[in-house]
N, C-alpha and C positions, 0 to 999 in steps of 0.2 A: 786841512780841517774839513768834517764833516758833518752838516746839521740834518739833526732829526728833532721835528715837531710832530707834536702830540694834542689834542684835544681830550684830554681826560675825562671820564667816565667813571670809574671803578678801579679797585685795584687788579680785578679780572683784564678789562681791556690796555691796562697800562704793561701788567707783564705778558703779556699775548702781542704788544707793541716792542719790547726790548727782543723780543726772540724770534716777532719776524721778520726784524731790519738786525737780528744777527750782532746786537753790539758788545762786547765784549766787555764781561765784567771786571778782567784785571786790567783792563787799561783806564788811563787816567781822564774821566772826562769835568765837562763844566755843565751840570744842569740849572737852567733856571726856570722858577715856577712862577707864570703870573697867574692872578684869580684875581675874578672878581663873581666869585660864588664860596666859596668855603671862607667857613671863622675857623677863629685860634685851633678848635678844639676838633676839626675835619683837616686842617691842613697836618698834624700833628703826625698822624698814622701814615698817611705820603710820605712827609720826609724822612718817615723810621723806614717807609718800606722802599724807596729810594736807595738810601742807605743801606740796606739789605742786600738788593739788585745790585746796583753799582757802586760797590763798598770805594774807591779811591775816587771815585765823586766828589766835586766840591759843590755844594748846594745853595743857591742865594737865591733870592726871588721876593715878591710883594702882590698885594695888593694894587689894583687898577681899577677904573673907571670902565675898563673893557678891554677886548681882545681884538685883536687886527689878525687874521688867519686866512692863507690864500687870498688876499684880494678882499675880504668881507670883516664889515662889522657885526661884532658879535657883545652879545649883553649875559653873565649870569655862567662864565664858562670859564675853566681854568686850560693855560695852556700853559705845554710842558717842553722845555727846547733841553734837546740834551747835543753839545756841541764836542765830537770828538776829535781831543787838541794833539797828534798824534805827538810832536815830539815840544809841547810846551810845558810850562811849568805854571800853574793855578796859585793865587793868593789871595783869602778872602780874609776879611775883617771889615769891625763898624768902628767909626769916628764919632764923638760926641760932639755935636754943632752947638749945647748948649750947655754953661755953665753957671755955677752962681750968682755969677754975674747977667746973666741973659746970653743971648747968640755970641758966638766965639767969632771970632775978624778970621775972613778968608784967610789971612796968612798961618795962623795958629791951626785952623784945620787942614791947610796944607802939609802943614809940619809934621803933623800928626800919621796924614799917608803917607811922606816921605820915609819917615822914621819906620814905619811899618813896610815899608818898600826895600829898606836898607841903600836908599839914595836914588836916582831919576833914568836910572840904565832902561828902567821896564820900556813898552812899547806901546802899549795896548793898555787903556784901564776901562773898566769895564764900571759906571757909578749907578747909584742909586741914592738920592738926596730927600729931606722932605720937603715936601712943596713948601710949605711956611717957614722954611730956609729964604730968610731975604738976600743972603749974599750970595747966591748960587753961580749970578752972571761973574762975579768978581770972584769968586773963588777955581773960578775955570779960567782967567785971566791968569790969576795966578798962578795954577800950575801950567798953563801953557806957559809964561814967561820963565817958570824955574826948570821946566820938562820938553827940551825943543822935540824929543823923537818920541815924545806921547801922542796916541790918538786915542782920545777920551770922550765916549759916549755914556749914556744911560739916561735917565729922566727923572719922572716925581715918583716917590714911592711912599704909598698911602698905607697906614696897618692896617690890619687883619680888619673883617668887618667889626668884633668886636672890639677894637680898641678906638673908632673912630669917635667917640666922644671923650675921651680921655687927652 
């Protein structure tokens, strides 16, 4: 596996970034975009042009509070990690934490990645929850008790600046 991060600028220094770390755009990579500078309607033309670039890309990423880059905190900056998984296999998808009822119980949203997993073989999950998820401690319990060969990272993931009052 090889990572390449990105401090984004433009769409000028993002493909001037993919061609001169040489990444190759039929291979299968995992890129993730945090920001905490661009709304709905600026992240929109990245992820098309993403998608353009490294068309077998799987794209995930959020909204932050800030950027951790080489050692410094940063305010107001989108960073771009594109990780190249030479011989893995990428599965993205969202789970609903809430229902008509209010918040779904850890075990129901477990079920719900399993199910989307096709059962507990993976190895590596890579989350992103929202923060006003109450069950987030228990719902990692839980899949550690159903998933013994998962190592499962990720954090709070906030929306776009525009949807942060909704």
């Amino acid at each position: 596996m090889r990572v390449y991060s990105l401090l984004y600028n433009n769409l000028k220094n993002l493909k001037s970034f993919v061609k001169h770390n040489q990444i190759v755009a039929t291979k299968k990579h995992l890129i993730i975009v945090h920001t905490d500078d661009l709304s709905k309607d600026e992240v929109a033309p990245l992820l098309k042009e993403l998608n353009a670039i490294l068309p077998k890309a799987e794209i995930v990423g959020c909204s932050v509070g800030g950027i951790i880059y080489k050692g410094e905190s940063l305010t107001k900056k989108t960073l771009i990690t594109i990780i190249d998984l030479y011989d893995t296999d990428v599965k993205t998808t969202s789970v609903r934490l809430k229902d008509e009822n209010g918040y779904r119980s850890p075990q129901k949203v477990a079920d719900d990645v399993l199910y989307f997993l096709g059962g507990a073989s993976d190895s590596f999950l890579f989350t992103y929850y929202s923060p006003v998820y109450p069950y987030v401690s228990q719902l990692v319990e839980e899949m550690n008790k159903r998933c013994i060969n998962f190592k499962m990272i990720g954090g709070g993931a906030y929306s776009v600046t525009d949807d942060l009052a909704k």
